[in-house]
VOPA-247350 format. One line per 3 residues: number of its first residue (from 0); for each residue x, y, z of C-alpha. Coordinates in steps of 0.2 Angstrom, whole numbers, plus 2048, in hexadecimal, padded with zeros to 3 digits. Last residue first. Layout:
# residues N
NUM> X Y Z | ...
//
This chain:
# residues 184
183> 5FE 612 051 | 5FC 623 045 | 60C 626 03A
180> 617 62E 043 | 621 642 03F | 614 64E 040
177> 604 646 049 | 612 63C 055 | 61C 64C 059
174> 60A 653 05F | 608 649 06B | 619 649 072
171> 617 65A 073 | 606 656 07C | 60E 64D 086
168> 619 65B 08E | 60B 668 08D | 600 659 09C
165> 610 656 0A4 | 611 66A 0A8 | 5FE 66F 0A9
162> 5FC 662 0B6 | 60D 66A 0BE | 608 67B 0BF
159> 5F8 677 0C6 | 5FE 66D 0D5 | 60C 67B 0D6
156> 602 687 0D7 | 5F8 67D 0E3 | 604 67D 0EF
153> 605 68F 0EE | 614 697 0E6 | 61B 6A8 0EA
150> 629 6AF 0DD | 62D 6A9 0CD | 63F 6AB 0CA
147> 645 6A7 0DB | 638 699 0DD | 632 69E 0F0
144> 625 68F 0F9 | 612 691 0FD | 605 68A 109
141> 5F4 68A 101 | 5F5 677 0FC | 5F9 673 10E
138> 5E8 67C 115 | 5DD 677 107 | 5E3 666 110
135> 5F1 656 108 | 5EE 646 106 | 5EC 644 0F2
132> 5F9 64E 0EF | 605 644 0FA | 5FF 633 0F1
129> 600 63C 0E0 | 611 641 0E4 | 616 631 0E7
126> 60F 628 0D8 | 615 634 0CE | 625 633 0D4
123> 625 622 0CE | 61D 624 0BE | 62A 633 0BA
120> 639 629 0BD | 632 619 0B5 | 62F 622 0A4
117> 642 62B 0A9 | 647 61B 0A6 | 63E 619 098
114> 644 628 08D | 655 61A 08B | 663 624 092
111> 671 62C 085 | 66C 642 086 | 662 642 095
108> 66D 638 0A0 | 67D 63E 097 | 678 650 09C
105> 671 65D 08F | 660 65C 097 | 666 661 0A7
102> 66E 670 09F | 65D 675 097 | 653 673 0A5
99> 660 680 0AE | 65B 67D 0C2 | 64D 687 0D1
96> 652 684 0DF | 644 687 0EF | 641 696 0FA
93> 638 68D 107 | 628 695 110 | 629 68B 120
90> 62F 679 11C | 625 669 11D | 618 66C 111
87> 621 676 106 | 631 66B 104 | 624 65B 100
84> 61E 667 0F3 | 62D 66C 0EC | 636 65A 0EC
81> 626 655 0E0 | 627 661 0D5 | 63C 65F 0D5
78> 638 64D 0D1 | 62B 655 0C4 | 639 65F 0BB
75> 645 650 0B9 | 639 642 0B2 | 630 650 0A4
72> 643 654 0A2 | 647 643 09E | 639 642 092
69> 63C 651 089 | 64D 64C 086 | 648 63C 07F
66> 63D 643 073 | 64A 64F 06D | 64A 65F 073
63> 644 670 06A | 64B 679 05B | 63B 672 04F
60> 630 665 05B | 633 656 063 | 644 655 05C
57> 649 645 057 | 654 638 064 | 645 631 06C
54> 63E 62F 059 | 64D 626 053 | 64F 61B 062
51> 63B 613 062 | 62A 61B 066 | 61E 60E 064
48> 614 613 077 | 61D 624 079 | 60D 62E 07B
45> 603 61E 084 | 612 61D 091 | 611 633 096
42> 5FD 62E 097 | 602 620 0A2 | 60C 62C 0AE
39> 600 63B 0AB | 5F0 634 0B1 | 5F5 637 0C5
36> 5FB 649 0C1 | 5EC 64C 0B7 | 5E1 646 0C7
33> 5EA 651 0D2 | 5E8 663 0C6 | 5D4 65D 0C5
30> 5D3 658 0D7 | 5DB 66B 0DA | 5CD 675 0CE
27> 5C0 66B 0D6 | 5C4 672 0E8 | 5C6 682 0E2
24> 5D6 68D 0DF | 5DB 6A0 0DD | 5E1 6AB 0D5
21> 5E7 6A1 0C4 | 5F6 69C 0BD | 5F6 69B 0AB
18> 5FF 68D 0A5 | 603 692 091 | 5FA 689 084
15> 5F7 677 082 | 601 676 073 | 60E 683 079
12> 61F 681 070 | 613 67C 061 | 60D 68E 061
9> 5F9 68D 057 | 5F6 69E 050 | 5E8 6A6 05A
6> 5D7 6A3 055 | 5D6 6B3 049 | 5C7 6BE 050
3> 5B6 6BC 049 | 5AD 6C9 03C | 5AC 6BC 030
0> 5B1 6BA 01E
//
């Protein structure tokens, strides 16, 4: 027996742990969050690579979405991402909407599209938020927008947010292949 605390319990609704966001920023800390956010649409294909129906429509973890679901949600919140940044960089201090991820993922789009569109979704506007990342000044990433439940965001706390978002995301999907595939 040692005198070492307990590694905390693993939670599997948080396999990457909860996003913290920090005071402030660097300039490495923002290439890291943009190149995640660049990575993430392959990644996102390499996780569902030999996925087929019955896994899209399981669970991807006990009381959560199905596979699918989480998919079409990954597409949906990251189009909002990218709608939030373009509204912070052309808009003074917008208050922006927030929306009910689970009533989104209980529409017909969630619940009978093929995970793939929303594949194709989440590349593409991961290539377009990528390019306006990619562009933008400390200046732009320090400007902020209002979430009504959150408060004051920076540009880079939604940066960061959204690289720690995609990245928990696949790592479900991750993790539903250790439990419920056989290895590829």
């Amino acid at each position: 027996m040692t005198d070492a605390p307990d590694a905390p319990a693993f939670d599997p609704s948080f396999p990457i742990g909860r996003f913290v966001r920090p005071a402030q920023y660097t300039a490495a800390d923002r290439a890291a969050h943009i190149e995640r956010i660049g990575a993430q649409p392959a990644r996102l294909a390499d996780a569902l690579d030999g996925l087929e129906a019955g896994d899209f429509a399981a669970p991807y973890r006990p009381g959560g979405w199905t596979v699918g679901q989480l998919v079409h949600h990954m597409a949906d919140s990251h189009v909002n991402a990218y709608i939030r940044v373009k509204l912070g960089l052309t808009e003074h201090e917008p208050t922006i909407k927030p929306y009910d991820q689970d009533a989104w993922v209980a529409l017909a789009d969630a619940r009978t599209l093929s995970p793939h569109v929303s594949v194709a979704l989440f590349a593409a506007t991961h290539i377009r938020l990528h390019t306006v990342l990619v562009s933008m000044s400390p200046e732009q990433f320090a400007r902020r927008i209002v979430h009504p439940e959150h408060g004051w965001m920076s540009l880079d706390d939604i940066a960061a947010m959204y690289a720690w978002h995609g990245d928990h995301h696949i790592a479900h999907i991750g993790n539903f292949r250790e439990r419920y595939r056989t290895p590829r």
